[in-house]
DSSP file (Angstrom, degrees, kcal/mol; ACC not computed):
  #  RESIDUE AA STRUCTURE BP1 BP2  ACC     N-H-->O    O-->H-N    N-H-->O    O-->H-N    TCO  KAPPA ALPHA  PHI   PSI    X-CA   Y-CA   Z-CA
    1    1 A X    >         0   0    0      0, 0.0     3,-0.6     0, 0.0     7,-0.1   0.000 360.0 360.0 360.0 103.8    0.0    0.0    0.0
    2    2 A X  T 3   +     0   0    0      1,-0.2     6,-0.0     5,-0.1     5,-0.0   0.905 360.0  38.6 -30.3 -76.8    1.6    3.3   -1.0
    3    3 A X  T 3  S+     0   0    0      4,-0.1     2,-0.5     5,-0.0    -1,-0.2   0.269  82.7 121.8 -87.8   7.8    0.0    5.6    0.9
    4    4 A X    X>  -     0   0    0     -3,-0.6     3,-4.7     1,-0.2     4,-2.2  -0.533  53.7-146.8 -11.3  80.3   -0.2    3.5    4.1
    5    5 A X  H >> S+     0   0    0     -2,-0.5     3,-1.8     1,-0.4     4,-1.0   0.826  93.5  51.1 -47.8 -64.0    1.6    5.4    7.2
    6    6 A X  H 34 S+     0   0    0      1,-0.3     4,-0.4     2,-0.2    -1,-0.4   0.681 108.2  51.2 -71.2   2.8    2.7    2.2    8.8
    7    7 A X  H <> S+     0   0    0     -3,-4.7     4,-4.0     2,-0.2    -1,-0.3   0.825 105.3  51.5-105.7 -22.3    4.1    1.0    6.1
    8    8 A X  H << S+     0   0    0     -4,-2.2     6,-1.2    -3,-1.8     5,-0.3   0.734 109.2  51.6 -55.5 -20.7    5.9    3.7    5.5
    9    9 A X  T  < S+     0   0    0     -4,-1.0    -1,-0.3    -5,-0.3    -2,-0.2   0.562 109.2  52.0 -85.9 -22.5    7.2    3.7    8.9
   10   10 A X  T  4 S+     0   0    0     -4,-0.4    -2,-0.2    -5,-0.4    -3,-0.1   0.923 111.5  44.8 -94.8 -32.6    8.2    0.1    8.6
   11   11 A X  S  < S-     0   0    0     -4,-4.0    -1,-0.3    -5,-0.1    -2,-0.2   0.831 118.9-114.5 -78.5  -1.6   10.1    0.6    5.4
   12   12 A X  S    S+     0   0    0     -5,-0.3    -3,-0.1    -4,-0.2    -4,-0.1   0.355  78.2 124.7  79.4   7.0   11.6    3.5    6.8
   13   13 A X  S    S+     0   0    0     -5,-0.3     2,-0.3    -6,-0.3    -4,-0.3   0.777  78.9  35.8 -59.5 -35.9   10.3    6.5    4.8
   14   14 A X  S    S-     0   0    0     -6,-1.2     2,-0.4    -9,-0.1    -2,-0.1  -0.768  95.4-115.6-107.7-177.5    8.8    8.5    7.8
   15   15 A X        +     0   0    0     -2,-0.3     2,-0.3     2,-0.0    -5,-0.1  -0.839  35.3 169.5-101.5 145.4   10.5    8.3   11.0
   16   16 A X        -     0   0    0     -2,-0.4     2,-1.1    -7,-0.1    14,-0.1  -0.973  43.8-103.4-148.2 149.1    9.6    7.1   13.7
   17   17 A X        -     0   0    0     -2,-0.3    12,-2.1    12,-0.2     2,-0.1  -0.696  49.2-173.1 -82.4 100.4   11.0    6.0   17.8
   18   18 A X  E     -A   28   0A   0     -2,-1.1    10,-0.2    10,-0.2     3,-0.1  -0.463  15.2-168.8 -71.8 159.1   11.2    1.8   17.2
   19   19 A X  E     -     0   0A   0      8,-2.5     2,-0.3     1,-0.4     9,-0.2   0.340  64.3 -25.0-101.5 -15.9   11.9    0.1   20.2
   20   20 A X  E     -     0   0A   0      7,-0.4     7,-1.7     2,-0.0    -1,-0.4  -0.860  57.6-148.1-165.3 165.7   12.6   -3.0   18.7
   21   21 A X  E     -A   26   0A   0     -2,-0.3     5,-0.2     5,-0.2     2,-0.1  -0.867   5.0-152.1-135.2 174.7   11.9   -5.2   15.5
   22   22 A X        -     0   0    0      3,-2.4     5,-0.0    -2,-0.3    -2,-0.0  -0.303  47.2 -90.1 -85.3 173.0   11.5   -8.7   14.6
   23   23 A X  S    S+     0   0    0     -2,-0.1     3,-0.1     1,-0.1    37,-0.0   0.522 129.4  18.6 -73.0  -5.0   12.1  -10.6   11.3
   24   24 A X  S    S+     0   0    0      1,-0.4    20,-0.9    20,-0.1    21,-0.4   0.304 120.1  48.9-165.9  -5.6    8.3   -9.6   10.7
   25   25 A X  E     - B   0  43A   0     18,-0.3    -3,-2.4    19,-0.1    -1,-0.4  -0.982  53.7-149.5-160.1 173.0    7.2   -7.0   12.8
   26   26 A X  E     -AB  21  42A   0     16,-1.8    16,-1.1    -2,-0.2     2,-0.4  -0.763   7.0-163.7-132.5 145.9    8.0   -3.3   14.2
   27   27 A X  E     + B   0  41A   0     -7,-1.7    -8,-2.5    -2,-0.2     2,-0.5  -0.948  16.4 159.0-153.8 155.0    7.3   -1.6   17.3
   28   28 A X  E     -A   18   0A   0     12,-2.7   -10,-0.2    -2,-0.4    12,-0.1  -0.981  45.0 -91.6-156.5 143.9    7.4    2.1   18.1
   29   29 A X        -     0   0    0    -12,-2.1     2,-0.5    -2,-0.5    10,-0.3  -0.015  54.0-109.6 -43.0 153.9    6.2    4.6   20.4
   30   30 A X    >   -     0   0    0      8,-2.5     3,-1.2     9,-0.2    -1,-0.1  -0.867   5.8-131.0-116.0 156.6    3.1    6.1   19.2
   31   31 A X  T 3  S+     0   0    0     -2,-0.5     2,-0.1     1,-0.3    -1,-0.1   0.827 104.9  33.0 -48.6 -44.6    2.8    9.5   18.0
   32   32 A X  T 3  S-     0   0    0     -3,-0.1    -1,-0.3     0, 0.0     2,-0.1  -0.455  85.3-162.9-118.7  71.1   -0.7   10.2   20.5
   33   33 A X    <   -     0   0    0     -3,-1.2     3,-0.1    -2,-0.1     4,-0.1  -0.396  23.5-160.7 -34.2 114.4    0.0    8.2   23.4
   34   34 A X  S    S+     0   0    0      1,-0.1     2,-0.3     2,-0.1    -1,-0.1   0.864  87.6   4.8 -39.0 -58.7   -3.0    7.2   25.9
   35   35 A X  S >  S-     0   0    0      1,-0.1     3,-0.6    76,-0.0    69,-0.2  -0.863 101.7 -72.7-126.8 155.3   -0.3    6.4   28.5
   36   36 A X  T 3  S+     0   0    0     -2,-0.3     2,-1.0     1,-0.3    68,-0.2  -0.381 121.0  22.0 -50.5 148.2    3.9    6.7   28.8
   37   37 A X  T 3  S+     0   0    0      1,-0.2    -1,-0.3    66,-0.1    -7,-0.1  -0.640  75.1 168.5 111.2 -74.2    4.9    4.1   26.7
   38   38 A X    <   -     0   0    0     -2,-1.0    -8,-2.5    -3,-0.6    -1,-0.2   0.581  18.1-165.9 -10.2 111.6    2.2    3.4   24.4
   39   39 A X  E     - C   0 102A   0     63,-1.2    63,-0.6   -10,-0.3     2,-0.3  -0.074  16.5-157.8 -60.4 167.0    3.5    1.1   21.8
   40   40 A X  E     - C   0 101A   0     61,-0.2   -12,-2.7   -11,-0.1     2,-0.6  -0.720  12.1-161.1-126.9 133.4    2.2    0.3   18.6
   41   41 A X  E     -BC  27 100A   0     59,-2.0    59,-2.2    -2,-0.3     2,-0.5  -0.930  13.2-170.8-121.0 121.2    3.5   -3.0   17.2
   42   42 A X  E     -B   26   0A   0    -16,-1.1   -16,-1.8    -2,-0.6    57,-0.1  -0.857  30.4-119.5-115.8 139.0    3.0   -3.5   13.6
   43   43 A X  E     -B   25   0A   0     -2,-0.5   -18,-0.3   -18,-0.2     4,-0.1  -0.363  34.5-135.8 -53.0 144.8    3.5   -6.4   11.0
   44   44 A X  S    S+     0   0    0    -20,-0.9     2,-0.4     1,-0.1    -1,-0.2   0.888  90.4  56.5 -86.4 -16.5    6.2   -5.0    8.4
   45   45 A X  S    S-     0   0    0    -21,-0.4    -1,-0.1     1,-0.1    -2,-0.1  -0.795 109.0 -84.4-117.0 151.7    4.5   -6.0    5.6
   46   46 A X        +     0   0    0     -2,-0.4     2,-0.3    51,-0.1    -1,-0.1  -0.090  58.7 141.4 -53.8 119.7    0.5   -4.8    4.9
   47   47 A X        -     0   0    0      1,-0.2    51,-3.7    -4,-0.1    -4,-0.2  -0.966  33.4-159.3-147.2 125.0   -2.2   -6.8    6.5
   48   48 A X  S    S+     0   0    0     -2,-0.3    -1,-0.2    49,-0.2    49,-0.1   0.859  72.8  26.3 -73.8 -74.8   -5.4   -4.5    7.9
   49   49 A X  S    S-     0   0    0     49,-0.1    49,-0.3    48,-0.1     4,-0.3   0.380  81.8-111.7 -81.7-164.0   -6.9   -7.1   10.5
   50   50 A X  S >  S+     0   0    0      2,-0.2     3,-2.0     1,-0.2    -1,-0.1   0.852 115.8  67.0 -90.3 -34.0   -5.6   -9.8   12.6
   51   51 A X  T 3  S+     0   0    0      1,-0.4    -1,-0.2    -4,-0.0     4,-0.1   0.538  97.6  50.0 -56.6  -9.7   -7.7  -12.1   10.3
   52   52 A X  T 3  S+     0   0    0      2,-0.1    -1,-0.4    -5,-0.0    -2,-0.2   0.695  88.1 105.3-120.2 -11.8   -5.5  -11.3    7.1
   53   53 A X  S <  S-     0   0    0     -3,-2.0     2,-0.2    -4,-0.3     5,-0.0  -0.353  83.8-118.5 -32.7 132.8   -1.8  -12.2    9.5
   54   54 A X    >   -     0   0    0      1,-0.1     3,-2.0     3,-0.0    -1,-0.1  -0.601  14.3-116.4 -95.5 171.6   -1.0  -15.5    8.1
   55   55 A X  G >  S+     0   0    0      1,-0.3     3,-1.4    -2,-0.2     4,-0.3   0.762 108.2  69.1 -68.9 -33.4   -1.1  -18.2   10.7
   56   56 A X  G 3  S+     0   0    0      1,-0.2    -1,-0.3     2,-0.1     3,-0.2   0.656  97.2  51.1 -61.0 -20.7    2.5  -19.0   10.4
   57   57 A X  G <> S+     0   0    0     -3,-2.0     4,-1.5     1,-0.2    -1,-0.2   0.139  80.5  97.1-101.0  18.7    3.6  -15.7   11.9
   58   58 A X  H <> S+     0   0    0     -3,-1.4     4,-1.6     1,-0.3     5,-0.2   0.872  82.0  53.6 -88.4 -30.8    1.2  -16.1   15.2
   59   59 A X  H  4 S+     0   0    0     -4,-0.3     4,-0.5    -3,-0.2    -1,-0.3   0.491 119.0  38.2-105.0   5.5    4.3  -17.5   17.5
   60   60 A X  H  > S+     0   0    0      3,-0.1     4,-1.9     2,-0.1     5,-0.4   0.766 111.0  52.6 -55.1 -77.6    6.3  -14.3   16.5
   61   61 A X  H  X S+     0   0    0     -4,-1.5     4,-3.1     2,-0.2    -2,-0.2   0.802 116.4  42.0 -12.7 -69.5    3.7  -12.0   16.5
   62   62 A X  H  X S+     0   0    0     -4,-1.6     4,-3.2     2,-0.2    -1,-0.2   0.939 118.1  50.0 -68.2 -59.3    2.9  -13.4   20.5
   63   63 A X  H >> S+     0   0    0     -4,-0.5     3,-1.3    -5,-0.2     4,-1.2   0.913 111.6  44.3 -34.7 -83.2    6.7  -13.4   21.2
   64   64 A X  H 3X S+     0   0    0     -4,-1.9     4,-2.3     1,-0.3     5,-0.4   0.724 116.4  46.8 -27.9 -45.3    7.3   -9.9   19.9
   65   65 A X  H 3X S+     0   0    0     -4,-3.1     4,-4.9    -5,-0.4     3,-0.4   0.990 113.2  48.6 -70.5 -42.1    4.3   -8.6   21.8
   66   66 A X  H <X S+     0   0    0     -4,-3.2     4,-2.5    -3,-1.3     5,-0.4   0.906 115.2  47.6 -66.1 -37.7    5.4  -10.6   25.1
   67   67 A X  H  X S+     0   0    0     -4,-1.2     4,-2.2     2,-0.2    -1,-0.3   0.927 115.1  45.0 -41.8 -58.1    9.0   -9.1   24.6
   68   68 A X  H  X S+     0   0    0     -4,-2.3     4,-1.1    -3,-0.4    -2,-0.2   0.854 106.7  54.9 -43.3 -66.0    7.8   -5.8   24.1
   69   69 A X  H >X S+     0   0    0     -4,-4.9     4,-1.3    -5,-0.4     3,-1.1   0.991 116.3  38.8 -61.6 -59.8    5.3   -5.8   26.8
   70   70 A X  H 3X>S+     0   0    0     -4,-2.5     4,-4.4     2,-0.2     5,-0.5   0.963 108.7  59.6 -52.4 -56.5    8.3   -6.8   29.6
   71   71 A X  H 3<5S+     0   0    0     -4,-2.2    -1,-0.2    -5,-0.4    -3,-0.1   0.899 111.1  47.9 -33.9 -39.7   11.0   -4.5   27.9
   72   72 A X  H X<>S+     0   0    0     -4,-1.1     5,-1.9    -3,-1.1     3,-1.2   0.985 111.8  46.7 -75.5 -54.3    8.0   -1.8   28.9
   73   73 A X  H ><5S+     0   0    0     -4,-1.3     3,-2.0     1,-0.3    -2,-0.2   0.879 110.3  47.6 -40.9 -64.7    7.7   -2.9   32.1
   74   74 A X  T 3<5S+     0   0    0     -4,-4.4    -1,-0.3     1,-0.2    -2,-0.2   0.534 104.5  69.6 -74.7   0.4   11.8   -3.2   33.1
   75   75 A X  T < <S-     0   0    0     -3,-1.2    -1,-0.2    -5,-0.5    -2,-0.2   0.337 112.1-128.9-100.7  18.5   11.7    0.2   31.6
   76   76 A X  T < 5S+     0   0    0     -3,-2.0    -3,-0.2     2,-0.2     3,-0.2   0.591  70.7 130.3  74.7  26.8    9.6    1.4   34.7
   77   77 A X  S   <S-     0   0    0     -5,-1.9     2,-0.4     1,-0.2    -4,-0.2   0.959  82.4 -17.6 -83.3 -13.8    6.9    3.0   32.1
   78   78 A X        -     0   0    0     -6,-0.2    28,-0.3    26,-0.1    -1,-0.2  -1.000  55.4-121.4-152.2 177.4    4.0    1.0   34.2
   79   79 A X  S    S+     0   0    0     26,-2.8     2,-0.3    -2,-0.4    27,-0.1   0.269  98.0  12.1-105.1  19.1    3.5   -1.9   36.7
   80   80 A X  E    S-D  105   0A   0     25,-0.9    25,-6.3   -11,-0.1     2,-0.3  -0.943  72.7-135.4 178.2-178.5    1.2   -3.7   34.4
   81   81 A X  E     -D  104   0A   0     -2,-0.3     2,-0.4    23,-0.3    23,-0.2  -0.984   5.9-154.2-149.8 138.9    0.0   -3.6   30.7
   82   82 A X  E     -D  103   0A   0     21,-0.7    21,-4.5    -2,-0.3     2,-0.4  -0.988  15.3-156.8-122.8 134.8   -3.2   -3.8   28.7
   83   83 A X  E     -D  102   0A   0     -2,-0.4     2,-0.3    19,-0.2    19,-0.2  -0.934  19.3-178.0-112.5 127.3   -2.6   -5.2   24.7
   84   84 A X  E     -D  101   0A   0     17,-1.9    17,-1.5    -2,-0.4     2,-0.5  -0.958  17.1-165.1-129.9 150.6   -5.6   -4.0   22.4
   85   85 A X        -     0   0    0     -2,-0.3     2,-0.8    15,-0.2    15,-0.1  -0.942   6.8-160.3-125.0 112.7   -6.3   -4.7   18.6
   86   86 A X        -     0   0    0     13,-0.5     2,-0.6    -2,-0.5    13,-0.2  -0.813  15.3-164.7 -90.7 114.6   -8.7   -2.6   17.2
   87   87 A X        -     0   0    0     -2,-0.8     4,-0.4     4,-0.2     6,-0.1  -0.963  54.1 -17.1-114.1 125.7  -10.1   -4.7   13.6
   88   88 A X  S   >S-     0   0    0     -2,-0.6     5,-1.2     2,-0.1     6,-0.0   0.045  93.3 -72.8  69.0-170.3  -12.0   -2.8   10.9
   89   89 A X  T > 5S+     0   0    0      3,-0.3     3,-4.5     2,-0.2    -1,-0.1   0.818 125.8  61.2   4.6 -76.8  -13.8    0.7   11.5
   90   90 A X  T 3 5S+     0   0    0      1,-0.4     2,-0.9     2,-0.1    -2,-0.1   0.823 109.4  47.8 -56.9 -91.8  -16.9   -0.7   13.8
   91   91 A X  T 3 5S-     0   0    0     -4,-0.4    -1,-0.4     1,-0.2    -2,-0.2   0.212 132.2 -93.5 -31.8 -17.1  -14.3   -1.7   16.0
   92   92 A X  T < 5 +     0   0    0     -3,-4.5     2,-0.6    -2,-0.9    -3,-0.3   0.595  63.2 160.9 101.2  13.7  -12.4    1.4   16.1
   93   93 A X      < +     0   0    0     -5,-1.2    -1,-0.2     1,-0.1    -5,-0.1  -0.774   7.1 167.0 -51.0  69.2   -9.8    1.0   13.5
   94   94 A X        +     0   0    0     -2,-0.6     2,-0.5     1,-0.1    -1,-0.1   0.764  62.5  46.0 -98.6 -51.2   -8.2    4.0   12.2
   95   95 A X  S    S-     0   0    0      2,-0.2    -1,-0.1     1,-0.1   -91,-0.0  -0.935  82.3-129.7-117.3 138.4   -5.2    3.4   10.2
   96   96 A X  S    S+     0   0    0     -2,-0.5     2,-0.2    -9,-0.1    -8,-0.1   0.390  80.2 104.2 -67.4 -27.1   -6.0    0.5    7.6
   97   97 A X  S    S-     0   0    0      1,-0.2   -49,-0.2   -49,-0.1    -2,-0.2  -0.524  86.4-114.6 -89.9 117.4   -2.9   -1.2    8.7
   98   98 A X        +     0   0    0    -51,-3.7   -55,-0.2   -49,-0.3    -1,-0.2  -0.295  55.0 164.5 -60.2 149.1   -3.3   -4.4   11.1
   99   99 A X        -     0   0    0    -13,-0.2   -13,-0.5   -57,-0.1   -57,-0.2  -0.489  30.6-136.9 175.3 108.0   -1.5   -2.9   14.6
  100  100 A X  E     -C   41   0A   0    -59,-2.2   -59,-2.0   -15,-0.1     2,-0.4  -0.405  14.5-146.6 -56.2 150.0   -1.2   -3.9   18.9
  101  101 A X  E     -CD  40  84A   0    -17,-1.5   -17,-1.9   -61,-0.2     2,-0.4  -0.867   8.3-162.4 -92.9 131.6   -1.5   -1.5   21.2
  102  102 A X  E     -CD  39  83A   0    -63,-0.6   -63,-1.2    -2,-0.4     2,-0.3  -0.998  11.5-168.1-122.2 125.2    0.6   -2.1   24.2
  103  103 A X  E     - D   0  82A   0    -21,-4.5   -21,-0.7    -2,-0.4   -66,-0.1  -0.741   8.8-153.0-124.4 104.2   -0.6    0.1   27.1
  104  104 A X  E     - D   0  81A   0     -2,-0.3     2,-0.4   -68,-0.2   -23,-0.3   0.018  20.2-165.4 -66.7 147.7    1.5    0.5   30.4
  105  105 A X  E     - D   0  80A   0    -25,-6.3   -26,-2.8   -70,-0.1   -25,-0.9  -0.899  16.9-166.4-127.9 169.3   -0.6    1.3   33.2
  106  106 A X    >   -     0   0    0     -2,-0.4     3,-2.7   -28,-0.3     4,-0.3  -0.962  40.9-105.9-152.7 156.7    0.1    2.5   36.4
  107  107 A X  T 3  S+     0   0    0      1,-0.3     3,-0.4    -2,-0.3    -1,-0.1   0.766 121.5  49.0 -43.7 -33.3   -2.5    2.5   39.5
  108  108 A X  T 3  S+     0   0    0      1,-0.2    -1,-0.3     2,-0.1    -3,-0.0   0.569  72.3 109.7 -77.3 -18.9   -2.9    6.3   38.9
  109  109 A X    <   -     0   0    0     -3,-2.7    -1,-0.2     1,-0.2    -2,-0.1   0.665  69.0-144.3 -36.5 -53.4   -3.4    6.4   35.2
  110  110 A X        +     0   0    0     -3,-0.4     2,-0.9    -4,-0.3    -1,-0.2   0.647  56.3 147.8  68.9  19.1   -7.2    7.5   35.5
  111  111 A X        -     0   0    0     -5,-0.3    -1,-0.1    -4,-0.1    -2,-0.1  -0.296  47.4-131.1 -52.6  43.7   -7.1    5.2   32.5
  112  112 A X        -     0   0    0     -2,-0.9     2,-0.3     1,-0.1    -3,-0.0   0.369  17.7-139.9 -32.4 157.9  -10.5    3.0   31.9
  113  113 A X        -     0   0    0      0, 0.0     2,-0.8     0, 0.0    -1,-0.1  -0.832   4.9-130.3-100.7 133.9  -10.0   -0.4   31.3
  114  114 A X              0   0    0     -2,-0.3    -2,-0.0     1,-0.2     0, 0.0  -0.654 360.0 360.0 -78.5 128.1  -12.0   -2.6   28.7
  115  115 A X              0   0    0     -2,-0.8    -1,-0.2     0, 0.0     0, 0.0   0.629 360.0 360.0-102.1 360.0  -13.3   -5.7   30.1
């Protein structure tokens, strides 16, 4: 997808703060952070939902995130973490581009939580 931000972030056409990659995914601060931290971890190559990730990349994908999620953690940005996927539009889906949210919490946050 051309005009696609995140992929344009993944090939490295806009810039962005990674914290890490994979062989198969990216993750970087995001630009309007809920909480310190806020992550976004993205596949590098274009897939909107989780449903179009092929199946073969799910025990990377779960690694990455669990890496990702601790890294946040030993980097003191909260004492726990909520991972959200927002899939299509009705769901809350903004950029077209499959992408976790990793959000560090801390008791103070005044964050809601989804249950």
């Amino acid at each position: 997808m051309h005009d696609c931000i995140f992929c344009k972030i993944a090939k490295g056409e806009i810039k962005s703060e990674i914290v890490d990659e994979s062989n198969n995914f990216l993750a970087f601060y995001d630009i309007n952070p809920k909480t310190a931290g806020h992550t976004l971890i993205i596949p590098k190559k274009h897939f909107v939902t989780l449903l179009d990730i092929p199946s073969n990349l799910g025990e990377e994908l779960l690694s990455f995130t669990k890496h990702i999620s601790g890294f946040l953690l030993e980097k003191k940005f909260g004492d726990g973490f909520n991972i959200l996927m927002n899939n299509l539009p009705p769901a809350g889906q903004v950029v077209m581009h499959a992408h976790i949210h990793i959000l560090p919490r801390k008791e103070s946050d005044n964050v809601e939580p989804v249950d």
